[in-house]
C-alpha positions as CSV (number, residue, x, y, z in Angstrom):
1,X,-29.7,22.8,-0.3
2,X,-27.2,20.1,1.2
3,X,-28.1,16.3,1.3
4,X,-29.7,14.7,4.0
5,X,-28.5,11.0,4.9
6,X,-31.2,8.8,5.1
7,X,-32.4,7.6,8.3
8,X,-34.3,4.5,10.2
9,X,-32.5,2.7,7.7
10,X,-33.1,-0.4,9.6
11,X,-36.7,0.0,8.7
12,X,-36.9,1.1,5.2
13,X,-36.2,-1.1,2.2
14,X,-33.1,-1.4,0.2
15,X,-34.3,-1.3,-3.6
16,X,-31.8,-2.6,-6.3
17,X,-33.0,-1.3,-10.6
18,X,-32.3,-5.0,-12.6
19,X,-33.2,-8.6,-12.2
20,X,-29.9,-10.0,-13.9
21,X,-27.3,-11.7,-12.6
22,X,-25.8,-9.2,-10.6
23,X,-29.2,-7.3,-9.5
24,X,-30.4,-10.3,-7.9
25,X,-27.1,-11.8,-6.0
26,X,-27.0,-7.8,-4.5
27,X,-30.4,-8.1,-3.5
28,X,-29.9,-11.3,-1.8
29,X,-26.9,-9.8,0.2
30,X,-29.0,-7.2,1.1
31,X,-32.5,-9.0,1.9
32,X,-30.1,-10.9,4.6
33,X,-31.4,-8.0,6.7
34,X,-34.2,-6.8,5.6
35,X,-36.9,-6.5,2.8
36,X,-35.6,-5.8,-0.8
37,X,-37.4,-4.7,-3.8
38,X,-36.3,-5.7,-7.0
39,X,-37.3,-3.5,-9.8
40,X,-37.8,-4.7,-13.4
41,X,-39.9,-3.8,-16.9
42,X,-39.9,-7.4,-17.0
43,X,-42.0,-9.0,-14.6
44,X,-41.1,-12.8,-15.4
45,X,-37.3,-11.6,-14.7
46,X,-38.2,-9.9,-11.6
47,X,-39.9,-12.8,-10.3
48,X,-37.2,-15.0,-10.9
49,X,-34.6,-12.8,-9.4
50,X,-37.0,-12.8,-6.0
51,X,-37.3,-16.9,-6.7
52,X,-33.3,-17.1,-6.3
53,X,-33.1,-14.7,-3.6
54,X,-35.7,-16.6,-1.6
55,X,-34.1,-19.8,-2.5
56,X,-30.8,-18.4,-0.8
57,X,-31.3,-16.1,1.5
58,X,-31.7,-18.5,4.6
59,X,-28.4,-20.2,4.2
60,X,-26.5,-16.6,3.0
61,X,-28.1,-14.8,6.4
62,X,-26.4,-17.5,8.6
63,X,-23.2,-17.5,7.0
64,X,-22.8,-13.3,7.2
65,X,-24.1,-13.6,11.3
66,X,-28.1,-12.7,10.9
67,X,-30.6,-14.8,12.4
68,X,-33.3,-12.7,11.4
69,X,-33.6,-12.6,6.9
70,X,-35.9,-10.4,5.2
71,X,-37.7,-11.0,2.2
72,X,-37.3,-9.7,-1.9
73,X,-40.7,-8.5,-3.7
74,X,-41.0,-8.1,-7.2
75,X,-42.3,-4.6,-8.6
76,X,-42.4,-4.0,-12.2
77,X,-43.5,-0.2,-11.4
78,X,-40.4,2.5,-10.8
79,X,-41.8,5.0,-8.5
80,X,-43.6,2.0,-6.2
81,X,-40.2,0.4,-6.3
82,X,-38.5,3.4,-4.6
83,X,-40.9,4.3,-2.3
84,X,-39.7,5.1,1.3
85,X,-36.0,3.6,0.1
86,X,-33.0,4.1,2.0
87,X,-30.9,3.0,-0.8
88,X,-31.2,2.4,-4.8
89,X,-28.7,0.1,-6.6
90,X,-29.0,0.4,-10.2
91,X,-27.7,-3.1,-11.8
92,X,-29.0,-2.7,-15.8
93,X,-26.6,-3.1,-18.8
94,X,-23.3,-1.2,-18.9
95,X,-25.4,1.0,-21.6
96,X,-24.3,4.9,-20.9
97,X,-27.6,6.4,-22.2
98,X,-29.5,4.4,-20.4
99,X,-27.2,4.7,-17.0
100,X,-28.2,8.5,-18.0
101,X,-31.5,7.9,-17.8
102,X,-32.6,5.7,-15.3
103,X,-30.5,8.0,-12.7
104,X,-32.5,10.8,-13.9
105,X,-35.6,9.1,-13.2
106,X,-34.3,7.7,-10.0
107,X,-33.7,11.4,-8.9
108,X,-36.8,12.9,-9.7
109,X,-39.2,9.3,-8.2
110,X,-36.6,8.4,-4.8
111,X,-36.8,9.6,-1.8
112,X,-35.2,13.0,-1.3
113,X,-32.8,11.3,1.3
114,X,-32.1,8.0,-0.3
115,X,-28.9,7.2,-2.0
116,X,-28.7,6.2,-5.5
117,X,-25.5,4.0,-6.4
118,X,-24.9,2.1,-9.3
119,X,-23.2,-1.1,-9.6
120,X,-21.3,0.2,-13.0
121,X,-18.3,-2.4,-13.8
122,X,-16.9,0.4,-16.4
123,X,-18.6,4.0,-16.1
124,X,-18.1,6.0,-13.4
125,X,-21.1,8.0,-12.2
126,X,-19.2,11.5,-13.0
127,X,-20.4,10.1,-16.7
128,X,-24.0,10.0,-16.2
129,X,-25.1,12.2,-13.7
130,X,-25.7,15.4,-16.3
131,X,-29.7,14.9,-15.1
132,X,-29.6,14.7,-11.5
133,X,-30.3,17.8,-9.5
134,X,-28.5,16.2,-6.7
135,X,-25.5,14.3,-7.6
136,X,-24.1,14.7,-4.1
137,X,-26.0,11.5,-2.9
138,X,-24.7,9.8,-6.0
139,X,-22.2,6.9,-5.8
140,X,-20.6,4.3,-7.6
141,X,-20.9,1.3,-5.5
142,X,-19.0,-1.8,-7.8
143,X,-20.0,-5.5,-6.5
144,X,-18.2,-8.4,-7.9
145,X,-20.0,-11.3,-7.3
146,X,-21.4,-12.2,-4.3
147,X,-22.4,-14.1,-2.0
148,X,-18.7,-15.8,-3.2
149,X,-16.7,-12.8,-3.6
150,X,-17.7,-9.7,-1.4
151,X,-15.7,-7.2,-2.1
152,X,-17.2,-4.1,-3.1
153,X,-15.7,-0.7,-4.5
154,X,-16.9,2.6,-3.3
155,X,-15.9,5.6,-5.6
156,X,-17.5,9.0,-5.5
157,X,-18.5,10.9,-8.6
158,X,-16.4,14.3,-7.4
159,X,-19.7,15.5,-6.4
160,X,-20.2,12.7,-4.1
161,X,-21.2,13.9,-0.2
162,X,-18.5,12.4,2.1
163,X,-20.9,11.8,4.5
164,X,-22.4,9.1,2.2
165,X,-19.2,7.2,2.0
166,X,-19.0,7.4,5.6
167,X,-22.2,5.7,5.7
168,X,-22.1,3.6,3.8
169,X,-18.5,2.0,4.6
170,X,-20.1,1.8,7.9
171,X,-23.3,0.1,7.2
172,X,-22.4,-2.3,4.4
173,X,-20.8,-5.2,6.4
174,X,-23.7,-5.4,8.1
175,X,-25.4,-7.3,5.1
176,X,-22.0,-9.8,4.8
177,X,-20.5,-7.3,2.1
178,X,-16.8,-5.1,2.5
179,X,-16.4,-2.1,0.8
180,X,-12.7,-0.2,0.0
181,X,-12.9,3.0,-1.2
182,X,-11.5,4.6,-4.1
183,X,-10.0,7.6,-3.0
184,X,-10.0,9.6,-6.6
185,X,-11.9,8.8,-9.8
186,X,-10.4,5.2,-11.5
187,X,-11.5,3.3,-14.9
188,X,-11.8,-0.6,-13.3
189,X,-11.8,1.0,-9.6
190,X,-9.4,-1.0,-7.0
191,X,-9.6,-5.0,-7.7
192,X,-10.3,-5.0,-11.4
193,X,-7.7,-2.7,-12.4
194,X,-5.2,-5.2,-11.0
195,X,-6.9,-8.0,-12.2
196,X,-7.1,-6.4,-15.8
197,X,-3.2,-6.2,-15.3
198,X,-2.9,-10.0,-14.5
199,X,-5.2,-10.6,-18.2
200,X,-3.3,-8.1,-20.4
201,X,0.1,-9.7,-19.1
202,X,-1.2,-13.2,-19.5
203,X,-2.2,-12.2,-23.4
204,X,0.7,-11.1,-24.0
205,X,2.6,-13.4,-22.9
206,X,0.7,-16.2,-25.5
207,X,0.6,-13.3,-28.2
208,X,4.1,-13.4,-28.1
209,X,4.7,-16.7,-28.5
210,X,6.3,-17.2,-25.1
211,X,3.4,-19.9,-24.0
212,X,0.3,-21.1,-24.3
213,X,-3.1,-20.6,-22.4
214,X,-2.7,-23.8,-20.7
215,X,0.3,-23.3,-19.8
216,X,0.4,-20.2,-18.2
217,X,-2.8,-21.4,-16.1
218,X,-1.6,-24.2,-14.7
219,X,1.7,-22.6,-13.8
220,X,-0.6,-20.0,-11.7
221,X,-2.0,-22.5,-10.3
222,X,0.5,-24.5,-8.8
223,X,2.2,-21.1,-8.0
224,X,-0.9,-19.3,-6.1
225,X,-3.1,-22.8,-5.3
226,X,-6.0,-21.4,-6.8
227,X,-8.2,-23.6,-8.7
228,X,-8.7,-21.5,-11.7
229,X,-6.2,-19.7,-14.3
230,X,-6.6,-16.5,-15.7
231,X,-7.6,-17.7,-19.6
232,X,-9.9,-20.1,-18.1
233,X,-11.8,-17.3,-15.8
234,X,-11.7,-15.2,-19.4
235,X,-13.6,-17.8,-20.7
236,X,-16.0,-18.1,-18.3
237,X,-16.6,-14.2,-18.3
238,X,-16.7,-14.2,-22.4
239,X,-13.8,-13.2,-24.9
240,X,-16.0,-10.6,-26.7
241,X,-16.7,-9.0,-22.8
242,X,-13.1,-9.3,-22.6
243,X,-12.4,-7.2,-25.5
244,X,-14.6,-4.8,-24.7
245,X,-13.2,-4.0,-21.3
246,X,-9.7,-4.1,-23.1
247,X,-10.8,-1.4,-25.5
248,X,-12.3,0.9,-22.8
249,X,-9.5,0.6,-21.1
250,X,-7.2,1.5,-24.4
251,X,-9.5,4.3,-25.1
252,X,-8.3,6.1,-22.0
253,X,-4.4,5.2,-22.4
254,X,-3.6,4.0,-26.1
255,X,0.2,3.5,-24.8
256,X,-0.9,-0.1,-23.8
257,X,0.1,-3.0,-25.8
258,X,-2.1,-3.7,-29.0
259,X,-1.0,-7.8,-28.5
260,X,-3.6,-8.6,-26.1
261,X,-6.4,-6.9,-27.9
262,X,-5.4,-8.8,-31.2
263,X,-4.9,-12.0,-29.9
264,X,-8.5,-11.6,-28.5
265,X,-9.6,-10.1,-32.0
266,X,-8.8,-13.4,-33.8
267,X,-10.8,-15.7,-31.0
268,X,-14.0,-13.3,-31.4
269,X,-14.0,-13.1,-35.2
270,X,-13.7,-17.0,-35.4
271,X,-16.8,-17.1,-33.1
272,X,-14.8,-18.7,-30.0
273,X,-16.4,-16.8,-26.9
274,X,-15.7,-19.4,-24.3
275,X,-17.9,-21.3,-22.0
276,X,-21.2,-19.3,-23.9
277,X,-20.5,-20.9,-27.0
278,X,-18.5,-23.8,-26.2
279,X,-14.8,-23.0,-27.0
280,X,-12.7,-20.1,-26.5
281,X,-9.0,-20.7,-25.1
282,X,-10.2,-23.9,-23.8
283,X,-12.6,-26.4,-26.6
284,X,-14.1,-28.7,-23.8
285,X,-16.7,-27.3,-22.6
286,X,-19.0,-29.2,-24.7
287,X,-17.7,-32.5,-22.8
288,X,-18.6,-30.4,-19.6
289,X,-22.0,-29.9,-20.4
C-alpha cells in the first residue's frame, strides 16, 4: 500500500525524539509556527529543552517572518509524543542500534501518514530502516545548527517517496529553515563533506610540517573575513568528535591520507579535546572561561 502525505499540517504538531543540543534548537525552528512536542526518557532534559525553546522562540519567529509563535510541551511518553504528528525528527546519539530502534518504534506508534526523519550527522537512514514496514516515508533530514546556520540536508534512503521530498522542500522555509537535496546516497551529505575537505587539508597541512594551527587560521581569516579558523571550530566541536568523523569517513575510502587522523591521534591520547577540556590546538580557553 503506497504512502500517504500527511495533511492539515498547519494544524497538527511537529514532534522532534531528543532534548539535546540539536533536538531542542530544531524544535525551536519549528515551534516558530506552531506547537512542538519534545520527546525524552528524561523528563528534567525535556523540560529544559521546552525552557530554551520558550526562552527563544519570540525573537527567532520575528526574525524568519511569523507573527504568530507556537509553543514546545514536554512528554516523556513515546506514543503520546507522536500522536496526531505530521512530522517526527529523531535527534538522539549517533548510536546505530539505537537509530535502529527508535525508527522501529516510531513506525509501529506514529501516525500512519506522518513522516519520520532523522537528524543523523553520519548514518544514512538506508542503515537503520531494517524494522520499518514503511520506509518510503523515511528521510534523512541533517540540520546544522540553527537558529545561526539554517541549512539543512534532505537525502532519501533509496526507498524514500519523492513526494515527501517534494514536501517537504516545500514546507520547510516556512519555519525559517532551507533545505538542498542530496540527489543520491552521500556519507557527510552536501555541506559537511566539503567542510570535512577543508579540515583534512588543514591537518595535513600542520602534519606535514608546512604550518601551524595558528597559522593556517588566521591566514583563513584574513583571506575569507570570517571570524573563526578551521582548527579553532575543531576545537570547539571536540578533537575526539573529530576523529571519529575522520575514521567513518576512512572506513568508506581508506585511500585518504592517514596524516590527519594521526595528528588528531596524538591530541586525543594526551587528553587535549579542545574547548571541553580546556586545550586542544589552542591552550587558552582556561583564560576564556
Amino acid at each position: 500500500m503506497p504512502f500517504v502525505l500527511p495533511t492539515d499540517i498547519g494544524a497538527r504538531p511537529v514532534t522532534v525524539v531528543g532534548a539535546g543540543t540539536l533536538g531542542r534548537r530544531i524544535a525551536l525552528m519549528f515551534a516558530t509556527r506552531g506547537h512542538v512536542r519534545i520527546y525524552d526518557p528524561a523528563w528534567q532534559a525535556a523540560q529544559d529543552a521546552v525552557t530554551y525553546v520558550t526562552r527563544h522562540v519570540g525573537k527567532t519567529a520575528s526574525h524568519v517572518g511569523s507573527d504568530t509563535p507556537g509553543e514546545a510541551t514536554a512528554v516523556t511518553e513515546l506514543g503520546e509524543a507522536v500522536a496526531d504528528a505530521w512530522l517526527v525528527v529523531e535527534a538522539v546519539p549517533e548510536r546505530l542500534e539505537l537509530k535502529r530502534q527508535i525508527f522501529a518504534d516510531l513506525d509501529k506508534t506514529a501516525p500512519a501518514d506522518a513522516i519520520l526523519a532523522s537528524n543523523s550527522s553520519s548514518y544514512p537512514t538506508s542503515q537503520f530502516i531494517d524494522g520499518v514496514a514503511d520506509p518510503e516515508r523515511v528521510v534523512n533530514m541533517h540540520f546544522y545548527m540553527p537558529p545561526q546556520q539554517t541549512a539543512v540536508d534532505l537525502m532519501s534512503s533509496g526507498k524514500t517517496d519523492r513526494d515527501v521530498l517534494n514536501l517537504l522542500l516545500r514546507e520547510l522555509p516556512h519555519y525559517g529553515v532551507y533545505p538542498f537535496e542530496a540527489h543520491r546516497e552521500s556519507t557527510g551529505f552536501i555541506f559537511n563533506r566539503i567542510w570535512a575537505a577543508i579540515k583534512r587539508e588543514s591537518l595535513a597541512v600542520v602534519a606535514e610540517g608546512v604550518s601551524t594551527p595558528q597559522d593556517v587560521d588566521r591566514m583563513w581569516q584574513i583571506n575569507t573575513g570570517l571570524t573563526s579558523g578551521p582548527f579553532r571550530k575543531m576545537d570547539k566541536v571536540g578533537l575526539d568528535v573529530v576523529l571519529d568523523i575522520e575514521n567513518h569517513y576512512a572506513d568508506e575510502n581508506p585511500a585518504l591520507p592517514t596524516g590527519p587522523r594521526e595528528l588528531l591521534r596524538r591530541y586525543v591520547d594526551a587528553g587535549h579535546l579542545g574547548v571541553k577540556t580546556g586545550r586542544g590546538f589552542y591552550d587558552d580557553y582556561g583564560a576564556q572561561g
